[in-house]
C-alpha positions as CSV (number, residue, x, y, z in Angstrom):
1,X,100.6,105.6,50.0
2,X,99.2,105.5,53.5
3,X,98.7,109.1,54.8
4,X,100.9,111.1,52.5
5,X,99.2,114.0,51.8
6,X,99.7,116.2,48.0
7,X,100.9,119.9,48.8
8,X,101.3,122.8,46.9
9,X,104.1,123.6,47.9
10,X,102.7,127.6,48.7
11,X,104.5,130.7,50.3
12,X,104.5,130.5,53.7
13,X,101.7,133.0,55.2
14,X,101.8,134.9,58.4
15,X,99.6,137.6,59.9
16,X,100.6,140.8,61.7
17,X,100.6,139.6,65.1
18,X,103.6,137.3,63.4
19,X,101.3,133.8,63.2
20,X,103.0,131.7,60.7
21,X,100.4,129.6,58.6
22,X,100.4,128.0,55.1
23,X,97.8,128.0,52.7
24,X,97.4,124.5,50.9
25,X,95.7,124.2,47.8
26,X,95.0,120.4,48.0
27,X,95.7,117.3,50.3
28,X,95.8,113.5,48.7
29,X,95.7,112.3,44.7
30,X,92.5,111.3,43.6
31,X,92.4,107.4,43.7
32,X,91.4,105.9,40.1
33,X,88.6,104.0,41.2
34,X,85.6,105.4,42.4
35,X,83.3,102.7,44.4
36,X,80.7,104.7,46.2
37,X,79.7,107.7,47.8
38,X,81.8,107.3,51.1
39,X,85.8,107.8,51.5
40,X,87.5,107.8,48.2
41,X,91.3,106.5,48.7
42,X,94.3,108.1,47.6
43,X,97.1,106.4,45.9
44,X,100.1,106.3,43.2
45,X,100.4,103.2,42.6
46,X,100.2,102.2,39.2
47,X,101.0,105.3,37.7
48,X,102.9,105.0,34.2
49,X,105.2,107.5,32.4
50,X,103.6,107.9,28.9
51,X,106.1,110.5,27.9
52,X,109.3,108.1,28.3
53,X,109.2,106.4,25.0
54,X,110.3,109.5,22.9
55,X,112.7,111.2,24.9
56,X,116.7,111.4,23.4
57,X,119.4,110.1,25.4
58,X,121.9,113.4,27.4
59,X,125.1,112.9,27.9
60,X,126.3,115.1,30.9
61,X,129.3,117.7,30.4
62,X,132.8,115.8,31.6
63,X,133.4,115.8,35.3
64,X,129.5,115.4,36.3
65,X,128.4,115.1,38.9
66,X,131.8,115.7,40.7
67,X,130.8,119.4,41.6
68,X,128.1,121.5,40.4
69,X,129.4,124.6,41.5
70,X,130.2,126.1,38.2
71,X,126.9,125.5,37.1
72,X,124.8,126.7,40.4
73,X,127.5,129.8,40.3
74,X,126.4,130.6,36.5
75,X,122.8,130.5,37.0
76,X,121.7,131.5,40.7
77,X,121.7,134.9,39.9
78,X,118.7,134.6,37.5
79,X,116.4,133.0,40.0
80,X,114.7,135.5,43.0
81,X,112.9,135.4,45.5
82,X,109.1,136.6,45.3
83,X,107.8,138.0,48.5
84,X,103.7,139.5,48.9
85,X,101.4,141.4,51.1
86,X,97.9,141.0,51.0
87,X,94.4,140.7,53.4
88,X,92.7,138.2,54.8
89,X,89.7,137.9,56.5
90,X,90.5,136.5,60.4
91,X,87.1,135.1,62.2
92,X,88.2,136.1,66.0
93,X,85.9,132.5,66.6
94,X,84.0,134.4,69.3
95,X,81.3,133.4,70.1
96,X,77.7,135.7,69.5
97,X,75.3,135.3,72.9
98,X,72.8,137.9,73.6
99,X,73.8,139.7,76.3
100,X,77.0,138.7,76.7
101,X,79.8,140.5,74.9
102,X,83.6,139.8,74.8
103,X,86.5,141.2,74.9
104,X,87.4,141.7,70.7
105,X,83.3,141.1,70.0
106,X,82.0,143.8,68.3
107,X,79.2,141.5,66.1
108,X,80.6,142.5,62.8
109,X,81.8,140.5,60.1
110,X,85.4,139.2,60.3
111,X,88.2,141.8,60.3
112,X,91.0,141.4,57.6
113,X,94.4,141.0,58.9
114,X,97.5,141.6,56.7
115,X,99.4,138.5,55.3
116,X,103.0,138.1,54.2
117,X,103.9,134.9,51.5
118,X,107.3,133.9,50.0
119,X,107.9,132.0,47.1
120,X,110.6,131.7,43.9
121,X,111.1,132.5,40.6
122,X,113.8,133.5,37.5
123,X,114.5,135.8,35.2
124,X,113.7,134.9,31.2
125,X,114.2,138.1,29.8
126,X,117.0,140.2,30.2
127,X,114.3,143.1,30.5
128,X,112.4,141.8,33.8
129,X,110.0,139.3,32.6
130,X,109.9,136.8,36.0
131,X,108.5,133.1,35.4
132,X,106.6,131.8,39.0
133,X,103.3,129.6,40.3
134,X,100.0,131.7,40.1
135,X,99.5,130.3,43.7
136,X,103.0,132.0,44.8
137,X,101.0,135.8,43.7
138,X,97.2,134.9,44.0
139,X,95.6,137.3,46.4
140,X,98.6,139.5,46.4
141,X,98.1,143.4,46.4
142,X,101.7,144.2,46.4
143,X,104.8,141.7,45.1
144,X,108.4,142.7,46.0
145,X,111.3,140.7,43.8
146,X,114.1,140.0,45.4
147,X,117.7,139.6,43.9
148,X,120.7,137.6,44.7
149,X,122.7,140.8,45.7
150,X,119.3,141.2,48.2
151,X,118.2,144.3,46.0
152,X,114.4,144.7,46.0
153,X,112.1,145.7,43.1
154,X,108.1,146.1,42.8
155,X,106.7,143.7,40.2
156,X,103.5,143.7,38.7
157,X,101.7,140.8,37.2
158,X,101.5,140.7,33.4
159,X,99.4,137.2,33.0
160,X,98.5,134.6,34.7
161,X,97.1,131.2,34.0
162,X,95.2,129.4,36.9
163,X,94.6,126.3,35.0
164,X,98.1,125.6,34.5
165,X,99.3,127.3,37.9
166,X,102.0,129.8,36.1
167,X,102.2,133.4,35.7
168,X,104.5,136.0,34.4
169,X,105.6,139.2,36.1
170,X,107.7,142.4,35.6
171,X,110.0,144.4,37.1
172,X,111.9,147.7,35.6
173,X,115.3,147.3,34.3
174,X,117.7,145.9,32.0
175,X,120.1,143.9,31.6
176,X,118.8,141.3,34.4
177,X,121.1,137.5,34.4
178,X,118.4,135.2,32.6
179,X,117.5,131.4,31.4
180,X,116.0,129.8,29.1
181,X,113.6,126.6,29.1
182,X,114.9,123.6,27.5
183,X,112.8,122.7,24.4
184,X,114.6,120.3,22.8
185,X,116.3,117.5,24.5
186,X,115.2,116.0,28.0
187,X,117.2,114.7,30.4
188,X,116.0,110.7,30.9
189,X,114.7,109.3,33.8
190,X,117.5,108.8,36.2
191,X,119.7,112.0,35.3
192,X,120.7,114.7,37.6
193,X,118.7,118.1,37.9
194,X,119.5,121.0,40.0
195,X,116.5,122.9,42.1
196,X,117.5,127.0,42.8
197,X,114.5,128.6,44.8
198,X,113.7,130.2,48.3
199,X,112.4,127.2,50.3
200,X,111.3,128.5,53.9
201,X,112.7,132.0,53.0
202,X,116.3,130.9,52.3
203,X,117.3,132.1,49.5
204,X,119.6,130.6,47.0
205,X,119.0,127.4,48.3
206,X,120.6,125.3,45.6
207,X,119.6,121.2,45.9
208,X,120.5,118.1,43.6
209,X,118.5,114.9,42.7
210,X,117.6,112.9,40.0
211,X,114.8,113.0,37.0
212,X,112.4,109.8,38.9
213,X,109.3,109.7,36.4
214,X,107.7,111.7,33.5
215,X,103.9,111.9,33.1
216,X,102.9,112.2,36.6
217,X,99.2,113.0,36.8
218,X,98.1,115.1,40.0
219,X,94.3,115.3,39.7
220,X,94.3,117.6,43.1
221,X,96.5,119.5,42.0
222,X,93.5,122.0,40.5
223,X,94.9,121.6,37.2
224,X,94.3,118.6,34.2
225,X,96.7,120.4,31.6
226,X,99.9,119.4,32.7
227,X,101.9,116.1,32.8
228,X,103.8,116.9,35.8
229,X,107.9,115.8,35.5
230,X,108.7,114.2,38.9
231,X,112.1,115.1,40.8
232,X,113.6,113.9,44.0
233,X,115.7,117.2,43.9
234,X,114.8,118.7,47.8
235,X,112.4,121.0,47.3
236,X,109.7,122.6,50.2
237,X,107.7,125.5,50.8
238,X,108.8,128.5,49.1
239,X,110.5,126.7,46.3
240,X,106.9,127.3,44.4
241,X,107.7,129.2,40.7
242,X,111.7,128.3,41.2
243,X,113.3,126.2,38.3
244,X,114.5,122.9,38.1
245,X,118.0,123.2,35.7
246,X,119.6,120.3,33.8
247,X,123.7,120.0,33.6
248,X,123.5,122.4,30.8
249,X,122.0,125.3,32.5
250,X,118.3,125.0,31.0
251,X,115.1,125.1,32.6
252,X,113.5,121.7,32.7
253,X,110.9,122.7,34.8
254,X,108.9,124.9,37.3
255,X,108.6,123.6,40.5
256,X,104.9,123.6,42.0
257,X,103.7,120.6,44.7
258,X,105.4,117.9,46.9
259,X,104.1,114.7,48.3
260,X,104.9,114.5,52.0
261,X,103.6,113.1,55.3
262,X,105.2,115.7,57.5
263,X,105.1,119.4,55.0
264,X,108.8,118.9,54.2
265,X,111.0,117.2,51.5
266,X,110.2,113.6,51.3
267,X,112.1,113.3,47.9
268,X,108.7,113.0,46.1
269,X,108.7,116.4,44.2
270,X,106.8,117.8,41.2
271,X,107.5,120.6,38.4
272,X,105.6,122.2,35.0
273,X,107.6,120.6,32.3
274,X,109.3,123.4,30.2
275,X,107.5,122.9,27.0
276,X,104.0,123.9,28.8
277,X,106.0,126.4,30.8
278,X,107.3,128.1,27.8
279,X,104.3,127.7,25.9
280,X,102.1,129.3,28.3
281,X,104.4,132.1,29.4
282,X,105.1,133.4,25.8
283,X,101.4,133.6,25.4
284,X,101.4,135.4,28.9
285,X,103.9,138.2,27.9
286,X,102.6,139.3,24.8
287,X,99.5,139.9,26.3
288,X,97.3,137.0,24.7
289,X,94.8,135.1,27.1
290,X,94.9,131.6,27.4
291,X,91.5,130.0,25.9
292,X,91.0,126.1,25.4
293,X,88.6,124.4,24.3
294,X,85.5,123.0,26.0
295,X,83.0,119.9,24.6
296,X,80.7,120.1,28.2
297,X,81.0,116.6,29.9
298,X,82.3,115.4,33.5
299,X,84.1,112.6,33.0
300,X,85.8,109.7,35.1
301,X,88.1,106.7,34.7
302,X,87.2,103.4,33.6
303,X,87.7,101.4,36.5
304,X,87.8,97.4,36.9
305,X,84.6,97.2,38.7
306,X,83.0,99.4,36.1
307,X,84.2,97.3,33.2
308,X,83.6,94.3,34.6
309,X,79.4,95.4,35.2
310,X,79.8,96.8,31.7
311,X,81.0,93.2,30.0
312,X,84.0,94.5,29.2
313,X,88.0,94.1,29.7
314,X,89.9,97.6,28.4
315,X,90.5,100.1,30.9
316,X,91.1,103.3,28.8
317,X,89.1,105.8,28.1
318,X,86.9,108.3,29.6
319,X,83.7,107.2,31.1
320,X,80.9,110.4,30.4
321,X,79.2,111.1,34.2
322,X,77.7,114.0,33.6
323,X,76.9,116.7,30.1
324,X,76.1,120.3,30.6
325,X,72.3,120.7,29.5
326,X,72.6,122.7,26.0
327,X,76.4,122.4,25.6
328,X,78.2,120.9,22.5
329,X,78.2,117.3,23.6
330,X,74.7,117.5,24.6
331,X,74.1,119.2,21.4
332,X,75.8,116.7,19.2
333,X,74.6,113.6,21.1
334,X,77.0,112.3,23.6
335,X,75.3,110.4,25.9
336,X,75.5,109.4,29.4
337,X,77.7,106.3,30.0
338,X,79.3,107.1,26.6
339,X,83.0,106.0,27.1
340,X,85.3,107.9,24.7
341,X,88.3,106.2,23.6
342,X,89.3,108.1,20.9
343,X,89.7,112.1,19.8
344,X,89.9,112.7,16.2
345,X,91.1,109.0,15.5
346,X,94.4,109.4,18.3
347,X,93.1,106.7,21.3
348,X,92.6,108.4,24.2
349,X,93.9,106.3,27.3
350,X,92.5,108.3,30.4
351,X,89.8,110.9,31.7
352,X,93.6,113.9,31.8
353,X,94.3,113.3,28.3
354,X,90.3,113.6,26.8
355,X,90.7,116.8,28.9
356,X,94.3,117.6,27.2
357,X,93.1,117.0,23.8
358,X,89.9,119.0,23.9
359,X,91.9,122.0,25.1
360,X,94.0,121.7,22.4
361,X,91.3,122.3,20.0
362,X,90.3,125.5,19.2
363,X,86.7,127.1,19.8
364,X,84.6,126.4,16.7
365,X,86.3,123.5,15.2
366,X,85.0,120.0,14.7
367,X,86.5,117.0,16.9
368,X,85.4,113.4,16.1
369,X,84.6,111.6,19.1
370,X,85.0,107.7,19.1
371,X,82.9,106.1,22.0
372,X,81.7,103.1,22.8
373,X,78.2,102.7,23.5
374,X,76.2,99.4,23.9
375,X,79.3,97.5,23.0
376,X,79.9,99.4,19.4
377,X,82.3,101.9,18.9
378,X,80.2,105.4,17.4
379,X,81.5,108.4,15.9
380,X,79.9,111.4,17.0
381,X,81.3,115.1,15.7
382,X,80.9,117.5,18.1
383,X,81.7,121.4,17.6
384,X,83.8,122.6,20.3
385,X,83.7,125.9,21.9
386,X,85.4,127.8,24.4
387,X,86.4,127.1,27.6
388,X,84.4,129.0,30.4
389,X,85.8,130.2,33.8
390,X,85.7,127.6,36.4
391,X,82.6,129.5,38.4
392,X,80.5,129.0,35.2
393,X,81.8,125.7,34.8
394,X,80.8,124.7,38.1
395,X,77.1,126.4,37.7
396,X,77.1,124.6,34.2
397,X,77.3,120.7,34.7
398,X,74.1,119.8,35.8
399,X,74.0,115.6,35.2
400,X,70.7,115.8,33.6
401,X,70.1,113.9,30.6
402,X,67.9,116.2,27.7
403,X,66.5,112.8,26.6
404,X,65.1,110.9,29.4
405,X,61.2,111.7,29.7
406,X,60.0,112.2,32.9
407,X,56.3,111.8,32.1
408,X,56.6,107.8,32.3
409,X,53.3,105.4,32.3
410,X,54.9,103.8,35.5
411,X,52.8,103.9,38.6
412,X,53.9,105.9,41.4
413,X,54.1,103.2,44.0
414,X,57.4,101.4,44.7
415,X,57.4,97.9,43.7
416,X,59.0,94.9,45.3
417,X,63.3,95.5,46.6
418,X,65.7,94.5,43.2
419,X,69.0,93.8,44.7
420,X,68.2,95.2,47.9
421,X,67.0,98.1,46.4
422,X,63.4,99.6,46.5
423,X,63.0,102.4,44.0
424,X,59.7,104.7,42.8
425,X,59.2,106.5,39.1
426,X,60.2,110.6,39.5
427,X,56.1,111.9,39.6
428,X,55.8,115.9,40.1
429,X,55.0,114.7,43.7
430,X,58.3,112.3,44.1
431,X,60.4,115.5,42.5
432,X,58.7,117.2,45.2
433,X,59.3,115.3,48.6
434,X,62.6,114.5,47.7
435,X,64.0,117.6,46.6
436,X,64.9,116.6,43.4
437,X,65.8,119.1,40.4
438,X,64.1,119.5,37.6
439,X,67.0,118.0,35.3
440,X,67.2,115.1,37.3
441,X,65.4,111.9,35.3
442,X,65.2,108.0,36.5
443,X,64.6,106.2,39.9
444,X,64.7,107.6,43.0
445,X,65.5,105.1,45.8
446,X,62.9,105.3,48.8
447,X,64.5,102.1,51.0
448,X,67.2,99.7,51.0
449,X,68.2,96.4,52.9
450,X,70.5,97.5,55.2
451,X,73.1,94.4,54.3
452,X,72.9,95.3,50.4
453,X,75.7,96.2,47.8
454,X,74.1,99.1,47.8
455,X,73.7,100.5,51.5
456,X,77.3,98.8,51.9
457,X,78.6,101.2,49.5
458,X,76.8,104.4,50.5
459,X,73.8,104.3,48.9
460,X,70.8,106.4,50.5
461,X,66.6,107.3,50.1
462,X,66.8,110.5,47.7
463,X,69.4,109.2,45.4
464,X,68.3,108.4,42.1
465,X,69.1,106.1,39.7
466,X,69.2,107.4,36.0
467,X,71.3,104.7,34.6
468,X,71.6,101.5,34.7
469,X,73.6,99.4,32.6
470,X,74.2,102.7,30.7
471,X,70.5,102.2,29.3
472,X,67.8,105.4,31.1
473,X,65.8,103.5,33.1
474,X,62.3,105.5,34.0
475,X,60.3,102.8,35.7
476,X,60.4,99.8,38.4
477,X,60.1,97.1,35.4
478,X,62.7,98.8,33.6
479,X,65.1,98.5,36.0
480,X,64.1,94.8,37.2
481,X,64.5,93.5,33.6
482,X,67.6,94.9,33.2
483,X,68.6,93.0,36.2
484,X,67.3,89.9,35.2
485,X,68.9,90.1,31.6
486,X,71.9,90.6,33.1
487,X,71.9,87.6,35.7
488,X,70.6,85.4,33.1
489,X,73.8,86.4,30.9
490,X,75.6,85.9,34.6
491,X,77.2,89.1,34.2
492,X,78.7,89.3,38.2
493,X,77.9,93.1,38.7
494,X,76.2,96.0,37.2
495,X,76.8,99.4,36.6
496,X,74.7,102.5,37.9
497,X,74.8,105.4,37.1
498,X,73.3,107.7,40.2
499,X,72.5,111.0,41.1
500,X,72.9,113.0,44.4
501,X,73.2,116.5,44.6
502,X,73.8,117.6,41.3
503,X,76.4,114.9,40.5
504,X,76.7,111.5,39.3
505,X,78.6,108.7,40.4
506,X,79.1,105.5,38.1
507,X,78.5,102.5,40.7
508,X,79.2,99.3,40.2
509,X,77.1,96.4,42.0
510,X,77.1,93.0,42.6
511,X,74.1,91.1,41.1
512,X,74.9,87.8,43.3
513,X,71.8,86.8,44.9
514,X,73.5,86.3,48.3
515,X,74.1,89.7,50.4
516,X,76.7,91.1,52.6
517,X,77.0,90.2,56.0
């Protein structure tokens, strides 16, 4: 996609002194393939919609699309617009010198400034209860809803969900114009939709396009729960929690993130599909938090280079990177490399759905796991629990195996380069001069030949090797026989999995004797 950026498509922010600025919450999709530890590219090519095959067939009311006038006239007075105040820490970017001060230097922390951000949303109850983006109110300490007749009312939040990037809020009154989300017909791919929302504080800004695509994965998009419904509808900044309307009237979907090369409409737009909307929202007003299930493992696509330097053909499934020491899947034996293809029998096709179906399961329940491991598919049961907050999540994957032993009978000294790669058993006194953590188990790399696979594909002294050909490998002969099994099979690559900085990276490399010039 060249340099098309993703972008939430966020309220614009501006600070007193009357600085405009928007905040973005991502820029490019995560590529598929991940080949190393330098630049990862970005792309949507390829991407499938696995929701198209059960979808029923809509015909539009008579007369469409001659005008939609009637329709934007009938609904526009349910969707406002959302506008916030908040702080913000501004760093003045002066400079500290002893003995020197500066006009606005006073050597204390950063001063917060307030901010101003503009968004959309609609009306689902007739008694105040506002649908939007979590992004459009995150940070907000006061949120003023705006009306088609330019009344303004204070709302307050009621729930919100970060994972799924919606939130509900309320404002006093009755009797408020509402809709309601469409639950049980979709419009197919290549049938008009209507966007109503507040892009760069316009409000009522009503635009038309098309249904393009169904199932649109946005990795960056800080969420893996929702199979985003793609529009070409114009929609830009401040269109964030507006709807997206069928010819009937009904919410289809919540608009949330654009890709564009310039911050405006490039016809590449991207909404919550109603069924999650309405799901989430419901929970949201009555007061219930949103909990989902959680198993403990990082996990990442099965690309082409990893299958080929696993032996293998089929690209689905989700390859396990890392588990989080003492969580369920550690617990119940999932293993490193594991790649799981199925979830209670159903066949899991990518890393998005493993993470959709484990959600989907509630905390203390049993879920079958079907991975393949060594070539064989095995079943391990695995009792899920619930989800953490992202913080602990981030504290809680670690990437060290509970069943590597780092008290090998290799010698500490590093043996002769295998595939341009000279590597050292983990002693207390390796752990030690590299840095390592304790949960970190395998080889650590101490040189490489510069014109390697390896040092070609960002490879460095320090990383470690606790994989390789998803077998641990704890000493210098371990690792060299597994190289020369797998030439002698002439197996063309083979897989790694490798440790730096408290993550691991499956990397695929060549095993042809020959190196890159």
């Amino acid at each position: 996609m060249g340099n098309w950026n993703f972008k939430v498509l966020l309220k614009n922010r501006s600070a007193v002194a009357g600085a405009v600025a928007g905040l973005v919450l991502g820029a490019g999709v995560a590529g598929a393939a991940i080949t190393g530890f330098g630049t990862h590219g970005a792309s949507y090519d390829g991407a499938s919609l696995i929701k198209a095959a059960d979808l029923t067939p809509v015909k539009p009311p008579a007369g469409a699309p001659m005008s939609f006038a009637d329709l934007i006239q009938r609904v526009s007075p349910a969707v406002v617009s959302i506008e916030t105040k908040g702080k913000m820490k501004i760093d003045t970017g002066l400079p500290n010198l002893p003995g020197f001060t500066f006009p606005g230097q006073d050597g204390t922390a950063p001063k917060e400034q307030e901010v101003r951000g503009a968004g959309s949303g609609f009306f689902i109850t007739a008694d105040g209860y506002v649908v939007t983006n979590n992004h459009v109110i995150d940070g907000a300490d006061e949120i003023i809803v705006k009306l088609t007749n330019d009344k303004e009312l204070k709302a307050k939040v009621i729930g919100r969900d970060v994972a799924t990037d919606l939130a509900v809020l309320k404002v006093e009154g009755n009797d408020f114009p509402f809709v309601r989300f469409e639950l049980d017909r979709k419009p197919r791919v290549g049938d008009w939709v209507i966007a109503v929302g507040n892009p760069f504080n316009f409000s009522n800004t009503a635009t038309a396009g098309i249904v393009s695509a169904y199932g649109r994965d946005l990795k960056e998009s800080g969420t893996d729960y929702v199979d985003y419904l793609q529009i070409d509808a114009a929609i830009n900044r401040g269109n964030s929690g507006g709807p997206t309307f069928d010819l009937y009237g009904r919410v289809i979907g919540v608009n949330t993130a654009i890709v564009t090369p310039s911050g405006a409409n490039a016809g590449v737009g991207f909404a919550i599909p109603a069924d999650v909307a309405d799901k989430i929202t419901t929970q949201l007003m009555k007061g219930v938090s949103i909990s989902r299930g959680y198993i403990g493992v990082s996990i990442l696509p099965v690309t082409k280079d990893t299958a080929e330097a696993l032996g293998i053909t089929d690209l689905t499934g989700a390859y396990i990177a890392e588990t989080t020491r003492g969580g369920p899947a550690d617990k119940a034996g999932v293993q490193l490399g594991d790649i799981v293809k199925s979830v209670n029998g159903a066949l899991v096709k990518s890393p998005t759905e493993l993470t959709r179906r484990i959600a989907d399961i509630k905390a203390g329940e049993k879920v079958t796991l079907g991975v393949l491991r060594n070539g064989k598919i095995v079943n391990v049961t695995v009792t899920a629990a619930l989800r953490p907050s992202e913080d602990d999540l981030a504290k809680g994957i670690n990437g060290g195996s509970t069943t590597d032993d780092e008290s090998s009978s290799a010698t500490p000294g590093a043996g002769a380069p295998v595939i341009g790669l000279s590597v050292k058993a983990i002693t207390p006194d390796v752990r030690k001069a590299f840095g390592l953590e304790d949960t970190v188990n395998g080889l650590v790399i101490t040189d490489l030949d510069t014109n390697s696979d390896g040092a070609q594909k960002g490879l460095k002294p320090g990383d470690v090797i606790m994989r390789a050909d998803n077998r641990p490998v704890t000493s210098q002969a371990d690792f060299a026989g597994i190289v020369a099994e797998l030439k002698k099979a002439g197996r063309p690559s083979i897989l790694l999995l490798v440790s730096r900085d408290g993550r691991n990276i499956p990397l695929p490399l060549t095993l042809k004797d020959e190196v890159k010039k």
